[in-house]
C-alpha positions in Angstrom: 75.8 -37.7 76.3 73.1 -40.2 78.1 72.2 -37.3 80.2 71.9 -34.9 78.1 68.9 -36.8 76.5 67.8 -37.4 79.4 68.0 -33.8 80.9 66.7 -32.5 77.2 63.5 -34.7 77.5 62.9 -33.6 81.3 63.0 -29.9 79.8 60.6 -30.5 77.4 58.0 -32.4 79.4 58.1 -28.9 82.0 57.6 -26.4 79.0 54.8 -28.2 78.2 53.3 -28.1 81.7 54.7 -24.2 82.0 53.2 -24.0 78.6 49.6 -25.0 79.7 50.1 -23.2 83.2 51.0 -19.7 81.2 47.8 -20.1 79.2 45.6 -20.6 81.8 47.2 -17.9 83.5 47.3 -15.5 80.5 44.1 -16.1 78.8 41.1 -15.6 80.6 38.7 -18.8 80.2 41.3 -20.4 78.9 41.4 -24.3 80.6 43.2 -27.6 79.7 39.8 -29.4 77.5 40.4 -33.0 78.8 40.2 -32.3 82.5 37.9 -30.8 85.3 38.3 -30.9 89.2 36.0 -31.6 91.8 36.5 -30.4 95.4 35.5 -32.6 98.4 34.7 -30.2 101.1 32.9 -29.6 104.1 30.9 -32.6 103.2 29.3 -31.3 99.4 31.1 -32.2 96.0 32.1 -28.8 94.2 30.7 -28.1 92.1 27.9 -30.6 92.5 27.1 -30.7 88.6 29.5 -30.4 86.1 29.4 -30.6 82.0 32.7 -32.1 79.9 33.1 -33.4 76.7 33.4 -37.0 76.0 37.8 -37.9 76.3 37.6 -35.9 79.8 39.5 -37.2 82.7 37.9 -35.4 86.0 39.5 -35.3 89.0 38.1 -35.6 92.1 40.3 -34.5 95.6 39.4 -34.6 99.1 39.8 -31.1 100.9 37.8 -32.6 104.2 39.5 -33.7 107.5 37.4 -37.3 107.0 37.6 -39.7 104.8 35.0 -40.0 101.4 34.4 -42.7 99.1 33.0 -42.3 95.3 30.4 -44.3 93.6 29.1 -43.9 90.4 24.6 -44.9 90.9 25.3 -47.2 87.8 28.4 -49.0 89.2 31.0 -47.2 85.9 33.4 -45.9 88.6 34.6 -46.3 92.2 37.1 -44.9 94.5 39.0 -46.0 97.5 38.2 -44.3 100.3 40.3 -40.8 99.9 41.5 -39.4 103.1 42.6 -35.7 103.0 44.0 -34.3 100.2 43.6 -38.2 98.0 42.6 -37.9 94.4 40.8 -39.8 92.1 40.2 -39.7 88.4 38.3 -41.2 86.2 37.9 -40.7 82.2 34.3 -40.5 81.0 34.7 -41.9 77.4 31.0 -42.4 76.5 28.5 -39.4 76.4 25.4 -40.0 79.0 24.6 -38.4 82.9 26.8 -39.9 85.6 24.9 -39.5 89.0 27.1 -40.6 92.1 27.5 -40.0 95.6 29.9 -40.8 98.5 29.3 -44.7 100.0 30.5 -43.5 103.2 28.2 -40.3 103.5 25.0 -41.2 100.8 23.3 -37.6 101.4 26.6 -36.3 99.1 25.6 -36.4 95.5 26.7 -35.2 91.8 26.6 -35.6 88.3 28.7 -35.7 85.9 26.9 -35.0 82.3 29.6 -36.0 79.2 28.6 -34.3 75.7 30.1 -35.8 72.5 33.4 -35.1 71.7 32.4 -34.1 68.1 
């Protein structure tokens, strides 16, 4: 019976992961509201400039074969160094323009502009 539970909440979590993946799929434009991606690769941040509303958790991932770093200009977030294929997310909360860039390559740069939630 214990694993039934168990094997009934496992099924749930995946539909609602094959839930959101058949949505974005299926309708066109259609994206998960409370997250973005940002590529690391070939030494730019892609894309460079990106809008979300205020709740978003953006994730960044490096696609390079060299290690980056990221650093929020006004110290709100900070990575690790990522080697290839590392993530790192952060959840903007409060609305405002986030410019950063990587420590370990300065001439990379980005923003990150979070509107009201409303």
């Amino acid at each position: 019976m214990r694993h039934s539970f168990q094997n009934l909440a496992i099924a749930a979590a995946l539909g609602g992961v094959v839930a959101v993946a058949l949505a974005a799929a299926v309708l066109p434009g259609w994206a998960d509201p409370a997250a973005a991606a940002v590529a690391i690769d070939n030494f730019t941040f892609n894309p460079q400039n990106i809008t979300v509303k205020a709740g978003t958790t953006v994730t960044w991932t490096n696609k390079d074969d060299i290690p980056h770093a990221l650093a929020a200009t006004d110290r709100s977030f900070k990575s690790k160094t990522l080697d290839t294929e590392n993530h790192y997310a952060f959840t903007f909360t409060a609305p405002g323009t986030y410019p950063y860039f990587c420590s370990l390559h300065p001439h990379m740069t980005g923003t990150i502009v979070v509107e009201a939630a409303n």
